[in-house]
N, C-alpha and C positions, 0 to 999 in steps of 0.2 A: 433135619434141623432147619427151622428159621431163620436166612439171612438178612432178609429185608422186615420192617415194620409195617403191619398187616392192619392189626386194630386199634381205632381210634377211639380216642375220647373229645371230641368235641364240647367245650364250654363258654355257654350265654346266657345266663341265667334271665335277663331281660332287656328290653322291651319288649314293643310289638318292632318301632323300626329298625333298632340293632341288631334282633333276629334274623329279619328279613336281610339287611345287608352283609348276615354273615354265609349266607347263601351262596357266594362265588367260590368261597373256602372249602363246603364239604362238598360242591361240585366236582372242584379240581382233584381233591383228594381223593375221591370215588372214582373218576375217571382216569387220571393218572397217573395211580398206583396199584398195579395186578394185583388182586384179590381184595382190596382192600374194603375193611368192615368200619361202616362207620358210626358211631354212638352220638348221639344228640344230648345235653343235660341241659336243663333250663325250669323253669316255674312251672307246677304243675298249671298255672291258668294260660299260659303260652302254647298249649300242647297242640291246639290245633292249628298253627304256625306250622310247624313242622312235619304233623303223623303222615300225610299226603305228599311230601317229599320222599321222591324216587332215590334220591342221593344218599339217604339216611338210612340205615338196618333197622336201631330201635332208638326211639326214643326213651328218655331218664328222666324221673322231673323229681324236682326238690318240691315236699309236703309242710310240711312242719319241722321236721327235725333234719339236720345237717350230718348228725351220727348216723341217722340211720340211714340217708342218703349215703352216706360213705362205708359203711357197712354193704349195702348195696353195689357199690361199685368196685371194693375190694374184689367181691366173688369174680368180676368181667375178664381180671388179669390183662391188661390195657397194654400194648407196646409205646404209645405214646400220648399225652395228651395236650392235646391243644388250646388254650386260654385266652378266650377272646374277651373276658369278663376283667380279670385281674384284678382282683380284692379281697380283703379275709378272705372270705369264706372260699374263693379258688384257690387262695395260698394253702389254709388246712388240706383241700382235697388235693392238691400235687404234693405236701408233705405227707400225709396217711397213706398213700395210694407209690409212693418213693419210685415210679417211672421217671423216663424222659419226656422231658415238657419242651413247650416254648407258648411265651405270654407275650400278647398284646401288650405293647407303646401308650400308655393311657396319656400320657404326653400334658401329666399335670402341671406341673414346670412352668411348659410353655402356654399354655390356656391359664393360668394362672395367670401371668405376666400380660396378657392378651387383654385379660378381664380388666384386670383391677389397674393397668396404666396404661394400656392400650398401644404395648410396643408387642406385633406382631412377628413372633420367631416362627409361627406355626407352619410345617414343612406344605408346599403347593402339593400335596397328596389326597385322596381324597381317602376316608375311614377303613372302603373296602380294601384299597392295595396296601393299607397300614394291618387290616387284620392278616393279609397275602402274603406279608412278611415272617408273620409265624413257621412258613411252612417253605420258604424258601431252601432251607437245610436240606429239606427230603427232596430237593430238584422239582418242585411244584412252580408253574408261572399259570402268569393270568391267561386264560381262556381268551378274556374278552367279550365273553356272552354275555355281561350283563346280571342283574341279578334276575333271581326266581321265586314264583310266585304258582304254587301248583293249589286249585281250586276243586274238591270234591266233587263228583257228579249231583250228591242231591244239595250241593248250594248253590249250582248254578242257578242264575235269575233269568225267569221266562221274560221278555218284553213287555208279554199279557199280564205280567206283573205291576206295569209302572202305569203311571196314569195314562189317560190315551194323548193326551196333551205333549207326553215325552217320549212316547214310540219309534219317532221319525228321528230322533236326533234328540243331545239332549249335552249338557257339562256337566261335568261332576265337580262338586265344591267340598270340600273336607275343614269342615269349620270348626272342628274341636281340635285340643292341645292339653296337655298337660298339664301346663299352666297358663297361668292368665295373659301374663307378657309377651305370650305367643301367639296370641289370637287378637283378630279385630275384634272392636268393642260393635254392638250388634247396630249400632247405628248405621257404622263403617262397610258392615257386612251388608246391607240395606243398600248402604252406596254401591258397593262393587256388584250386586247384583244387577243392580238396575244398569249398570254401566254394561253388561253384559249380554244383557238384552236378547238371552235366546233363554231358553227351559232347560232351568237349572234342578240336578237332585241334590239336596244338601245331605252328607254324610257325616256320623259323628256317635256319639254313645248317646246312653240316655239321658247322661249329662248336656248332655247338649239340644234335647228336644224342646226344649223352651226357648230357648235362643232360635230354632228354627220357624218356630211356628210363629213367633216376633219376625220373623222375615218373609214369612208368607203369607202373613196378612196384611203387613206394610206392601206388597208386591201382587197375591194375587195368585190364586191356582192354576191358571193359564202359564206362568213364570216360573213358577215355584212347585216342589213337591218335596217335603220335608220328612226325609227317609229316616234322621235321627232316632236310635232305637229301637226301630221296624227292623234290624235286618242283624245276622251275629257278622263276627269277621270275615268270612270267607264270602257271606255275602255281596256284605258289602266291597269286596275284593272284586265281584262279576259287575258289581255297577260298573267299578273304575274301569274295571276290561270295558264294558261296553261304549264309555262315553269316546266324545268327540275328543274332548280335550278336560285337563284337570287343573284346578286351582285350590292349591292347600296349604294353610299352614305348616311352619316346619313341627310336624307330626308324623306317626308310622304310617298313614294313611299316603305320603307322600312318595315313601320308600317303595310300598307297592304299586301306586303309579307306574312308577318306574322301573319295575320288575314286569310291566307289560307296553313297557318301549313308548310312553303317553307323551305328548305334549305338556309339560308342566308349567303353569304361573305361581313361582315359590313365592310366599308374603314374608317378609323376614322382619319380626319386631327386636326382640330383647338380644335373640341369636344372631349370626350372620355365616353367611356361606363360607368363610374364612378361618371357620373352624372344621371344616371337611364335611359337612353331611349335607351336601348337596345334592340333587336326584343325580344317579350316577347312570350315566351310557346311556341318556335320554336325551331330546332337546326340550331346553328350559329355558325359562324366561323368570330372573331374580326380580322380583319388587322391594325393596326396599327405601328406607330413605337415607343417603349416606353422609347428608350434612348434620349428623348428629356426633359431637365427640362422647358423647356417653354410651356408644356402643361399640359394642357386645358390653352388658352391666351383667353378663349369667353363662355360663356354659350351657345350663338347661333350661332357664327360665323363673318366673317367682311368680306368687302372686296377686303382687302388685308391683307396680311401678316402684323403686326406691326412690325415685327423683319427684314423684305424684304428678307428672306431666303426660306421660304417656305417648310423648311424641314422635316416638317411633312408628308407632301406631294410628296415632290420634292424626299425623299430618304424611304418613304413607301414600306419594302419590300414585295417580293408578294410570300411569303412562302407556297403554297399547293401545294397540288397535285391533280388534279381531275379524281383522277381512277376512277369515276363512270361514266365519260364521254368520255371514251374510245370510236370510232367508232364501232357502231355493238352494242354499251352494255350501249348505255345511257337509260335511264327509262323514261317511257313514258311522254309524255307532258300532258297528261290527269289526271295526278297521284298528289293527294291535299295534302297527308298524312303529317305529319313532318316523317323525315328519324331519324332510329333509328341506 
């Protein structure tokens, strides 16, 4: 007979970055708990987030139907499950399914009160060691390692891939978002390249392949190489591995950054690091502009502007300096480490 709790149900139905930062959870769980099996459930379009993770048994994805998802996960007979989602549709599947649970702190409450009057209760934690809290009861603590990012062998990106322009070295820029309020307006994006001034790949969906090419011909294919839509996730996952260093919007693109130890310049428009998703166990550098009382106007973004100024964005200044990327002395594109 079973005395300890063995199989898990792991739950994140989405994004791309929340996936990725729920990464330290089935680590710990797979590592420290003897024998422990661990279930992935999430969108069947997330799957490739996941399948290549060591830490994971099988992956579960929701299709269309929610019944038959839970129909599905009845047959697993789960010892516990863990809800890093927290919403109907996790509420139905821990009532259907009548195990031991523990759900993520969505800590509406407090991001509400944040939002909308801008009196911050929100705890100095960051998202991962609030999803880490689910599984304290089982005697789980943080590793520390950091989150994970495990990249297929046929998506790895050959060099001979990239222009020759960007061989030697290169940044990676991650210029899409989800919403609009999160992203520089392409002007802006124009400005921080050039401010930049070494051979930039920009990365992004294919929503985003107009806005790139708007930046690459304002700039110049000597500067610029506009990867937007050339490449699927995991791909673009090897760019980030390979670059010098990353500049991204708050996007999931950031998250894996940061799941390969990168250099990060976070751009903060509508969001602010103050609501916890910040690159976690990397070194980073926050840009934003803090002399606005209208922010955070969104937990996730809009959009547009509510205010139609944009000034989060529109007067973001772009205060560094990047002495490490001086020609001749930028650091190899091969090189994973976080910079100390």
């Amino acid at each position: 007979m079973r005395t300890t709790p063995v199989k898990f149900l792991v739950i994140r139905f989405s994004s791309i970055g929340d996936i990725v930062l729920t990464t330290p959870v089935v680590r710990c769980l797979k590592q420290q708990i003897p024998g422990a099996e661990i279930h992935f459930c999430t969108k069947r379009s997330f799957q490739s987030l996941i399948e290549s993770n060591p830490n994971i048994d099988r992956g579960i994805y929701l299709d269309d139907s929610l019944n038959d998802l839970i129909r599905q996960l009845q047959t697993e007979r789960y010892d516990y499950i863990i809800d890093l989602h927290n919403n109907l549709r996790t509420l139905l599947i821990k009532l259907r399914l009548a195990v031991p649970s523990r759900s993520f702190d969505k800590l509406n409450w407090e991001k509400w009160l944040y939002v909308r009057f801008k009196v911050n209760t929100m705890p100095a934690l960051h998202i991962v060691d609030r999803y880490l809290k689910t599984t304290e009861s089982l005697g789980i603590i943080n590793d520390d390692k950091g989150l994970d990012y495990f990249i297929p062998y046929k998506d790895i990106v050959e060099p001979e891939w990239l222009p020759e322009t960007h061989r030697r070295g290169f940044v990676a820029y991650a210029i899409g978002g989800q919403h609009q309020t999160k992203k520089l307006p392409v002007a802006r994006m124009i400005e921080l390249c050039r401010k930049i001034n070494y051979p930039l790949v920009l990365l992004g969906g294919k929503e985003d392949t107009q806005a790139g090419e708007e930046i690459r011909q304002a700039l110049g294919d000597n500067l610029i190489y506009n990867a937007c839509g050339k490449y699927n996730l995991n791909q673009s996952a090897s760019i980030l591995q390979q670059s010098a260093l990353v500049f991204s919007h708050d996007t999931g693109l950031m998250h894996i950054a940061a799941a390969f130890r990168k250099k990060i310049y976070a751009l903060w428009g509508s969001t602010t690091p103050q609501l916890g998703m910040y690159p976690y166990k990397t070194n980073f550098v926050s840009l934003e502009n803090k002399l606005l009382p209208c922010r955070p106007c969104s937990k996730i973004g809009y959009a547009q502007c509510p205010l139609g100024h944009f000034k989060c964005m529109n007067e973001l200044p772009f205060d560094f300096d990047l002495k490490e990327l001086k020609r001749g002395t930028g650091p190899s594109t091969r090189r994973t480490g976080p910079e100390r």
